[in-house]
N, C-alpha and C positions, 0 to 999 in steps of 0.2 A: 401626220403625213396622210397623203389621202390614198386611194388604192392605186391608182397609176404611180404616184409617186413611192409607192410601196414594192409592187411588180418589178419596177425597174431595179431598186436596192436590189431585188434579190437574185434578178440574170444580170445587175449592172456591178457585180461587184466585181466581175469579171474585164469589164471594159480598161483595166489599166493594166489588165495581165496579160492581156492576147499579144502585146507588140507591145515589149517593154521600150520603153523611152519615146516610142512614138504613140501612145496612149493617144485615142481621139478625144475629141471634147465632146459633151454628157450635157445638152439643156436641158436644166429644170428652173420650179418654180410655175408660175401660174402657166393654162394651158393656150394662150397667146405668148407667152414670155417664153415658152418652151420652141416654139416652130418657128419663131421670129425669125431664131441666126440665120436657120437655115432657109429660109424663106428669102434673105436679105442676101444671103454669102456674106454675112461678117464675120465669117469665123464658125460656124457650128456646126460639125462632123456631123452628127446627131442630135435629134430630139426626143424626148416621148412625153404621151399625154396622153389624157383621158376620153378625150372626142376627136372625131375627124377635124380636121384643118377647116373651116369655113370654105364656101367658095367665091366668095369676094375677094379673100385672104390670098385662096389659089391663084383665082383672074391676076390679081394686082400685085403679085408674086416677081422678084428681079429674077428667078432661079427655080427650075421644077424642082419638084421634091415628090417622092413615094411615100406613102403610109403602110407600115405594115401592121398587120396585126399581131401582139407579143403574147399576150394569155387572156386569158375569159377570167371575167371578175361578175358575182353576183349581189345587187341590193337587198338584204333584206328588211323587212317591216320588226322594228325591237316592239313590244310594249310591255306595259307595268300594270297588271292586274290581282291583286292579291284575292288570293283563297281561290282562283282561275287554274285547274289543271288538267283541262283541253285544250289545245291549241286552234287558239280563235282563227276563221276563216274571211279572208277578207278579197272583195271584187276591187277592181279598175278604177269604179266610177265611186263606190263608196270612198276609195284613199282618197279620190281628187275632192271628193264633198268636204272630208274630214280635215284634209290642206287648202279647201279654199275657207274654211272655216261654215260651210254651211251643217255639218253634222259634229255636233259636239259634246253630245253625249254615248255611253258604251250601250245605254238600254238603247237607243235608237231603233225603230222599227223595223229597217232596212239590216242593221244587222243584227239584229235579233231572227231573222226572215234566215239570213245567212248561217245562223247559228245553232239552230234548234234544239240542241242536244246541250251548247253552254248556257250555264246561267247567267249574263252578263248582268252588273250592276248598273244602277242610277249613279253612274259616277261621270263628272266631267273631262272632255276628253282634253288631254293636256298635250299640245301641237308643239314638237323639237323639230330643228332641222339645221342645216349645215349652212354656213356664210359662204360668199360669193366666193366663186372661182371655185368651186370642186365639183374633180367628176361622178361622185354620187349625185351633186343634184343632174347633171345631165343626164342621166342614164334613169331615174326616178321620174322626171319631169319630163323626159321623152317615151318613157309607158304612162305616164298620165295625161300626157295630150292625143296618144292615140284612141285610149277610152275614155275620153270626157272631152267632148267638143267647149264644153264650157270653161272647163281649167285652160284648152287649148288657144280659147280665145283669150282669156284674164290671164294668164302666167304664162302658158307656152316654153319651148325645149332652150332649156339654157343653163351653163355652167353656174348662170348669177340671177336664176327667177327670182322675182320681187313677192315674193309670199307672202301673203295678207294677214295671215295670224301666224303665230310660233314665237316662239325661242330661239336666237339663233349661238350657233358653235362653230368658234374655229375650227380645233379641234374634234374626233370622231369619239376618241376617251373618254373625254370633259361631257361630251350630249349624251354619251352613254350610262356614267357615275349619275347624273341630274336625272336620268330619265329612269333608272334606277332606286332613286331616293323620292319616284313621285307619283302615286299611285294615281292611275288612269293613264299616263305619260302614252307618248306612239313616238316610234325615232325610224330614219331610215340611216343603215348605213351598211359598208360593205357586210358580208357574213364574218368574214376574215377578222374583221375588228369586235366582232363583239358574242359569238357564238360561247366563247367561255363565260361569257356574263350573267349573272341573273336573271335576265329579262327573258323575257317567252317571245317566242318567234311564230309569228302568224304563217300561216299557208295561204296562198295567193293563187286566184282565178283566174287560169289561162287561157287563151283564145279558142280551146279547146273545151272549155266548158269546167276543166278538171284544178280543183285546189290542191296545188304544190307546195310541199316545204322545197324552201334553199338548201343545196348541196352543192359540192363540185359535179356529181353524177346527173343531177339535173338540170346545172349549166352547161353539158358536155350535151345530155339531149337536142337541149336549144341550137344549139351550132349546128348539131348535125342534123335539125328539119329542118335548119336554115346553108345546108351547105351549097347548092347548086347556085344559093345566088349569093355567098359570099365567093365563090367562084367567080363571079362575073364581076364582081367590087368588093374591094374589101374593107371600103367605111361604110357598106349597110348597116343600117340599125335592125338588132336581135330582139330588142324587147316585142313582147307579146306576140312572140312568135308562136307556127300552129303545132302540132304533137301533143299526143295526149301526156306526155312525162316531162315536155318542156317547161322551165319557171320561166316566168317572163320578163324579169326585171336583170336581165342577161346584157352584157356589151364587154367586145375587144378593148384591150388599150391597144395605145398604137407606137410603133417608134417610126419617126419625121424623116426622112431618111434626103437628100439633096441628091440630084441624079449624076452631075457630073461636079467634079472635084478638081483644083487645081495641083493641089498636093498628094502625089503618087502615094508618099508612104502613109499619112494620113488615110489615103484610102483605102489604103489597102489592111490598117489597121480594122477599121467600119466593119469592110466586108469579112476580115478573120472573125471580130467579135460577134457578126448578126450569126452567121455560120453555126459558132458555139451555141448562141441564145435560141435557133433553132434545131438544136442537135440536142447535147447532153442540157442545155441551158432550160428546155419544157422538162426535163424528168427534174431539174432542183423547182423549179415554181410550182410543179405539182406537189411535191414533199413539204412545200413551204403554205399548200392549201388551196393553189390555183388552180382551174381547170385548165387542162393545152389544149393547144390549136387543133382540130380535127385534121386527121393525120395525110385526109388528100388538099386542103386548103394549106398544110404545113409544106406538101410537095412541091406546090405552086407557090409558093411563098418564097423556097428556098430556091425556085428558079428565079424567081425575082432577082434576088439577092447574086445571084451566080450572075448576072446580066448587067450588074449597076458596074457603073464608073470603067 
């Protein structure tokens, strides 16, 4: 399961307790398949997913629908270096060289330049990543098209980049276990999935100049040097955002929400559940390793919510 699809388990376990017997219905599965219903009116209370809705998808829409943002999830950089017990530091433009396959070794000059203090080996660099449709590659692939004009033009921001070299994984587990068992290996994937893992977690170069480890504390930064303009939208994209303590591999998931409803109690279901998942529902995500919503974009959030249907 991917991290949107994770998020949602854990404020979505709630969605058939708020309003017994009239339980809403809960789109999942891919992040087209998820916004569809409710894009369509065929039936779907609710969506969530990992990107904003397209705005083709929006235009060509039978039925408005809201985005809201549910919790802040962070990518991190895994890799597999043995007898390495620094924590390698890695830029923007170096990940996008190393994913478009132009840098493929660890001695590489560039990060060597990065690293000064590690001894990095002549070891080859061994490229994982995630198969189409998950929102780690969008959130990935949209901080590597903002620092790399060149990834931006050859791959560019998409749930399903066509990556030129790698591995690829259904699963976040499975590219984890592999990337584990294969010295030089580099994997991205949520922190959430793999932080108790083996693998060494890189610190990454913010727009700021400054190399960050992943945390929920440093995805909580990112938000809030981005909050004035997630005020004014709330599908801006976080990554490499400015602040000296923000990570930049930072993004909302969202839930799809359809503006008007023909089914009273149906909706009114929606509105008790979103209610919760912004009430008591951010302190279980946090517990669970999410960072929540910044607590004045949380306010406006939950006026939203108070105004629908």
């Amino acid at each position: 399961m991917d991290h949107a699809g994770a998020a949602i388990c854990v404020v979505g376990r709630r969605v058939s307790q708020v309003a017994p017997g009239n339980a809403a219905s809960l789109s999942r599965g891919g992040n087209r398949r998820k916004c569809q219903p409710c894009l369509s009116g065929s039936g779907g209370d609710l969506g969530g997913g990992d990107a904003p809705i397209p705005e083709k998808q929006l235009k060509e829409a039978k039925h408005a629908v809201v985005e809201l943002p549910t919790v802040l999830v962070g990518i991190a950089v895994f890799y597999n270096l043995p007898g390495s017990t620094s924590s390698v530091r890695l830029s923007g433009p170096v990940l996008a060289d190393i994913y478009l396959g132009k840098t493929t070794s660890w001695n590489d000059p560039e990060l060597v330049r990065l690293n000064p203090d590690v001894k990095l080996p002549d070891l080859p660099i061994k490229v994982l990543h995630r198969t189409d449709g998950k929102g780690s590659n969008y959130i990935f692939s949209d901080f590597l098209s903002k620092v790399s004009p060149e990834f931006r033009a050859k791959v560019g921001k998409s749930v399903s980049p066509k990556w030129p070299v790698g591995a690829a994984f259904s699963q976040c587990p499975d590219m984890l276990a592999k990337a584990a068992k294969t010295p030089g290996a580099v994997a991205y994937a949520e922190l959430r999935c793999g932080e108790k893992s083996e693998l060494s977690i890189a610190r990454i170069r913010n727009a700021a100049g400054e190399f960050v480890r992943p945390s929920t504390k440093s995805f909580g930064e990112t938000a809030l040097a981005m909050e004035s303009k997630i005020m004014d939208d709330f599908r801006v994209s976080l990554t490499n955002a400015q602040g000296k303590d923000s990570y930049p591999i930072v993004s909302f998931t969202w839930f799809y929400v359809p503006v008007h409803t023909q089914d009273l109690q149906r909706s009114h279901a929606v509105n008790e559940y979103l209610t919760w998942v912004y009430g008591s529902g951010q302190e279980i995500a946090q517990a669970q390793g999410y960072a929540a919503v910044p607590p004045a974009v949380l306010q406006k959030v939950r006026a939203k919510v108070a105004a629908l249907h």
